[in-house]
N, C-alpha and C positions, 0 to 999 in steps of 0.2 A: 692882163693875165700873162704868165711868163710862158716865154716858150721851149721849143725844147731844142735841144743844139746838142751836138756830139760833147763839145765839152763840161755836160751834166755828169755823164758818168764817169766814173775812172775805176780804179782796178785796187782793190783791197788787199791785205796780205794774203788769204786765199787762194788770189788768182782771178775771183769771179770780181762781175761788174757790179757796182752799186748807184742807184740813183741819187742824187741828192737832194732831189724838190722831194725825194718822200721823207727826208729825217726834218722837215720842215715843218711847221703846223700850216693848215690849210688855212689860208686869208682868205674871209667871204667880200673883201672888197673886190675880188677877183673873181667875181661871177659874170658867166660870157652874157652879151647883150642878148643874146637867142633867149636866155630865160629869165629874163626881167620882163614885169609886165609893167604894159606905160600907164593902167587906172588901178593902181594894188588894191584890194579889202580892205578896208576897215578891220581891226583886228576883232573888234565887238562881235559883227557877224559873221567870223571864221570860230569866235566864242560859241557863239549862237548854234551855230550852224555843227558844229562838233560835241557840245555837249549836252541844251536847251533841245535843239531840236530834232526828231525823229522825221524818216521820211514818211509821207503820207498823213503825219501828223501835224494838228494844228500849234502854232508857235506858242500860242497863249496858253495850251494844257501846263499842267503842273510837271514839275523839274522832278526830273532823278532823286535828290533829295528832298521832295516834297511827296512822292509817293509812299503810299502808305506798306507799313514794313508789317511781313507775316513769317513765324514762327514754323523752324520744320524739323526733325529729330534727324542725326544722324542716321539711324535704324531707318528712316523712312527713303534718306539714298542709298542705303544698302538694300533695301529690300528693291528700287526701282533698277540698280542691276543686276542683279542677282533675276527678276525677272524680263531683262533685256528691255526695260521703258526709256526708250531713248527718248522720245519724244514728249513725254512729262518731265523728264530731267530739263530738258534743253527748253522748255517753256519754263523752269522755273529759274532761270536766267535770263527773262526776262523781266522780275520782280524783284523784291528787294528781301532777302534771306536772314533772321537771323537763325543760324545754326544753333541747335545744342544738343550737349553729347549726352547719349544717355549714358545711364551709370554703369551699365551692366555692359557699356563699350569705352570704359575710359579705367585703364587698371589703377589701383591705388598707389602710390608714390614710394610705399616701402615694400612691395612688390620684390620677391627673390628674382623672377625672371625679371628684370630692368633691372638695363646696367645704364647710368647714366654719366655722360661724357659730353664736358664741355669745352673740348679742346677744337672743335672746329663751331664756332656761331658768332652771328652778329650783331649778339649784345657787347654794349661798351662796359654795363655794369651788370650786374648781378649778385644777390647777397645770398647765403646760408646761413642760418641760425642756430644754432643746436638746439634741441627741445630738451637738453639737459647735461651735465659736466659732461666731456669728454671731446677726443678730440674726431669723433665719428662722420662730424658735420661733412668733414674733408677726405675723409675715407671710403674706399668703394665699398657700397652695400653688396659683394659677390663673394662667393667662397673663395675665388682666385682669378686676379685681375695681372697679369705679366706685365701690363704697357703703363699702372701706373706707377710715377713716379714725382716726388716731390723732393723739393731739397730744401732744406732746413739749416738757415743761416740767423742766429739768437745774438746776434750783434747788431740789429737793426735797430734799437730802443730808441734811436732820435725818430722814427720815423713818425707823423702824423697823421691818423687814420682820418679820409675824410670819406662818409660815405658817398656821396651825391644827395641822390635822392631816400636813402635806403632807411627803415623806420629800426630802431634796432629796440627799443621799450627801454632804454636807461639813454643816459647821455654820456660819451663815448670820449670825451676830454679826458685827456689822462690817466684813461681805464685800457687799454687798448694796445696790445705789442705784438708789431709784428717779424713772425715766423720763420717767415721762407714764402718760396713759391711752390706752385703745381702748377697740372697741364692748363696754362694761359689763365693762371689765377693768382693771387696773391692769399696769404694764409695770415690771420689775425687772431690773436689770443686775448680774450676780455680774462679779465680780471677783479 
């Protein structure tokens, strides 16, 4: 393990000091002997033991994913705080949940109040469709949107649409020119 000596730090343009074992990546060959153990686990049952098995519970019950999954509405944890059940909420974290939304809490997609923006998320890919000529697909559904913006550059014609995974109902070979960009998208005109 390295250690430390006055001549680690030195003095930036700044003025202030900087360390240099921290622009470093930490080497775990450099683990002090205080925290090594001399009989390690098996990794199996630190497996076991962290996901298989529950305390007080017998090892040979059924797994996390072998329990059996129950059905529970939306509307039904709204309604547990809205009447302050904490304590049926937090039992049913111990089960296996599948959620569904009721209808009457999930607005519909062309909805005036939703504005939808995909300029901050974690998908890689994402497609739109149009459900008919025009160029709407990429357009905000709001009377007045200030922050959208798209630029439209129609000299891309070499470019080659590839979707990934995306289903588009025709095949997309040399049907397919791309537009321009938007906010963290790219914009495609079938043809």
């Amino acid at each position: 393990m390295s250690e430390f000596s006055e001549d680690s730090y030195h003095t930036d343009s700044s003025g202030e000091e900087e360390d240099d074992n921290l622009a470093v990546a930490f080497d775990l060959g450099d683990v002090p002997s205080v925290v090594e153990a001399d009989d390690p686990l098996p990794q199996s049952d630190i497996y076991e033991g962290l996901f298989l098995r529950q305390e007080g519970v017998d090892a040979s019950g059924p797994t996390w994913e072998q329990t059996k999954t129950s059905t529970v509405k939306l509307s039904a944890y709204a309604h547990m705080f809205e009447k302050n059940q904490a304590q049926k909420a937090i039992a049913l974290l111990h089960r296996r949940v599948n959620l569904t939304i009721d209808s009457n809490l999930s607005p519909r997609s062309d909805d005036n109040m939703l504005m939808w923006d995909g300029s901050k998320h974690f998908l890689d890919f994402t497609l739109v469709v149009a459900g008919s000529m025009g160029c709407h697909a990429f357009l905000p559904n709001t009377a007045a949107d200030h922050t959208f913006t798209i630029t439209l550059d129609l000299r891309q014609s070499y470019r080659q649409f590839r979707p990934k995974y995306g289903k588009l109902g025709f095949d997309p070979t040399g049907s397919m020119m791309a537009i321009g960009t938007g906010a963290s998208s790219e914009l495609w005109l079938p043809f």
